[in-house]
Structure formats: structure tokens, C-alpha cells
C-alpha positions in Angstrom: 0.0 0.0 0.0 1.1 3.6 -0.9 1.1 6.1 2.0 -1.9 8.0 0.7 -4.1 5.0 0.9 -2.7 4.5 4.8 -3.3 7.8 5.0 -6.8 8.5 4.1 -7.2 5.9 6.7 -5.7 7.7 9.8 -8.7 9.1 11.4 -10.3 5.5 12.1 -6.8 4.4 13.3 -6.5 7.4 15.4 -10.0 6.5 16.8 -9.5 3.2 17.2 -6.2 4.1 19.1 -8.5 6.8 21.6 -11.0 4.0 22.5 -8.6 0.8 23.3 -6.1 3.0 25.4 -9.1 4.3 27.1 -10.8 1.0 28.1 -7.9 -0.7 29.2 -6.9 2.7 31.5 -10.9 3.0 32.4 -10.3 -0.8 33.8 -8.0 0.4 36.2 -10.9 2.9 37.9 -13.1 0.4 38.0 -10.7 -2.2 39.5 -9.9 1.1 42.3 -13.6 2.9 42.8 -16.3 -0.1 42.2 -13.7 -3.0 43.6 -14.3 -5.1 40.1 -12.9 -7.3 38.9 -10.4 -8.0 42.2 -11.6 -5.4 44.5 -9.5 -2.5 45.7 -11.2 0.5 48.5 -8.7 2.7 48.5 -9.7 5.5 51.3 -12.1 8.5 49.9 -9.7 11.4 48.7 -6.5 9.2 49.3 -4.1 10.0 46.3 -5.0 6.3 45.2 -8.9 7.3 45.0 -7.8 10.5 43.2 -6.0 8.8 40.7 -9.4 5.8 40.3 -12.0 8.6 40.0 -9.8 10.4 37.1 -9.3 6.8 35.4 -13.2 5.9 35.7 -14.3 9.5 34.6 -11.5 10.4 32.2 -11.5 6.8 30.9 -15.2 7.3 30.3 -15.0 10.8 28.3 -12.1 9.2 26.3 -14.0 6.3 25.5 -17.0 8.6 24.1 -14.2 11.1 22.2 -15.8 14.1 24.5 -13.9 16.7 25.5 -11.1 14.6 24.2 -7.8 16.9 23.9 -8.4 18.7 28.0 -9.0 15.8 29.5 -6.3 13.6 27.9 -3.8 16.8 28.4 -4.7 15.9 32.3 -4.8 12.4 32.1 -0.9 12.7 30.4 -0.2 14.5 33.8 -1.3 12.1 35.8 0.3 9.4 34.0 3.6 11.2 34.4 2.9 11.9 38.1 2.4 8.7 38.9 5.7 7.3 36.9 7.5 9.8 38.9 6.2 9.4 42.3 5.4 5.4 42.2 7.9 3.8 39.9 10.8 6.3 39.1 12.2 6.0 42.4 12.4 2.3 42.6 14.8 2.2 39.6 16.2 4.7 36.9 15.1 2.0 34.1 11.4 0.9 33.3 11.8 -1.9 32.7 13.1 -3.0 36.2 10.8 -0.4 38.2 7.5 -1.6 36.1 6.7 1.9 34.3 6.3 1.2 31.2 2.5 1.5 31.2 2.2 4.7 32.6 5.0 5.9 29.9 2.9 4.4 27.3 -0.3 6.1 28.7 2.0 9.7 29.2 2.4 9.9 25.5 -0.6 8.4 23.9 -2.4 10.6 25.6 -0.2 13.6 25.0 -0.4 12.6 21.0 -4.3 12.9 21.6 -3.8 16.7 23.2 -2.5 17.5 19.7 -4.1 15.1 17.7 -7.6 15.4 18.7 -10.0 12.5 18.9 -9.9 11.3 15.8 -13.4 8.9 14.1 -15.9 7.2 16.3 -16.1 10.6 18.8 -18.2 12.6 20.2 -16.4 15.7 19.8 -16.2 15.4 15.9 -20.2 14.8 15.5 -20.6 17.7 17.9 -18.3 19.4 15.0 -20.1 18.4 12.6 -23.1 18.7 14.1 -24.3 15.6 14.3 -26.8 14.3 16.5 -24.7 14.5 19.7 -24.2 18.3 18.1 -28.2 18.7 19.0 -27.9 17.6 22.6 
């Protein structure tokens, strides 16, 4: 395939990109605030429940493409927060101090600040205005 036929496809991939990131990251809040699959309570407005409730919520809006680029710019944040605080100072390398997912999650969703949503979201039929543009 030439790279304008990959390219005219970009927007779905993009998409596609958004919505698996998100689910697997909205999996951790509900693993942290609704204790499924393998329960976890971590104490109301602990760092830990902070950090659940922005995975559940942001997770969420990610999945749907809505308000895609401010909340992924904070969900980056707190992706890099938490490799700083909970794995960088177990070991200078990832691999060893178990950081690479919220490395991976840091940067996909600081591509999605500049990127936008891509297909499948929200934010492009309210663009459009579609008939999530109505609501």
C-alpha cells in the first residue's frame, strides 16, 4: 500500500487508538472505585482514589471522544505523576521499576492533546453537528 491509501485511513486508526487506550486505562478505575474485577477500597480522597476517579471519569469521556484533547492533556499528567512518584524511584530504568504502562499512557495521551479525537467521537459529530451536536 502507498502512503496516501494508509493515510486517508488515519482518522479510524487514530480513533481506534483513543477507545482501546481508554478502556484498558478506564479498567484500572473500576478495578480502584467499584472493587471489580479483584476489588481494591482505597480510602475517599487518598491520592489512590484521586487517581481511580480520574481513570473511571477520564476513561469514560475518552472512550466517548468528549472533550477529548483537555481531558487527555490531564490524564498525560497524571500518568507522568504517577511514573514519577510510584515507579521512578524504585529504579532509573522501566523496565526494572515496572513503568512502562504509565510511559505508554503519558504519550498516547499527550499525542491525543495535539491530535484530537480522531473517528468514532463525540467531539467530531458535535463538529459536525451531528446528532450529539443537538444535545
Amino acid at each position: 500500500m502507498d502512503s496516501a491509501t494508509l493515510s486517508r485511513w488515519q482518522p479510524q486508526f487514530l480513533g481506534i487508538l483513543r477507545i482501546v487506550a481508554a478502556l484498558l486505562f478506564f479498567s484500572h478505575g473500576v478495578q480502584k472505585i467499584l472493587g471489580f474485577p479483584a476489588g481494591m477500597s482505597p480510602e475517599v480522597m487518598s491520592l489512590s482514589w484521586i487517581a481511580g476517579v480520574m481513570e473511571l471519569v477520564g476513561g469514560a469521556l475518552l472512550i466517548l471522544g468528549l472533550f477529548t484533547r483537555p481531558v487527555a492533556f490531564l490524564l498525560s499528567g497524571q500518568m507522568a505523576v504517577a511514573y514519577w512518584m510510584a515507579h521512578a524511584p524504585q529504579s532509573p530504568l522501566p523496565i526494572v521499576n515496572k513503568g512502562e504502562g504509565a510511559i505508554l499512557y503519558c504519550f498516547i495521551f499527550l499525542y491525543l492533546v495535539f491530535a484530537g479525537a480522531g473517528a468514532f467521537s463525540l467531539d467530531g459529530a458535535m463538529r459536525r453537528g451531528g446528532p450529539a451536536g443537538r444535545l
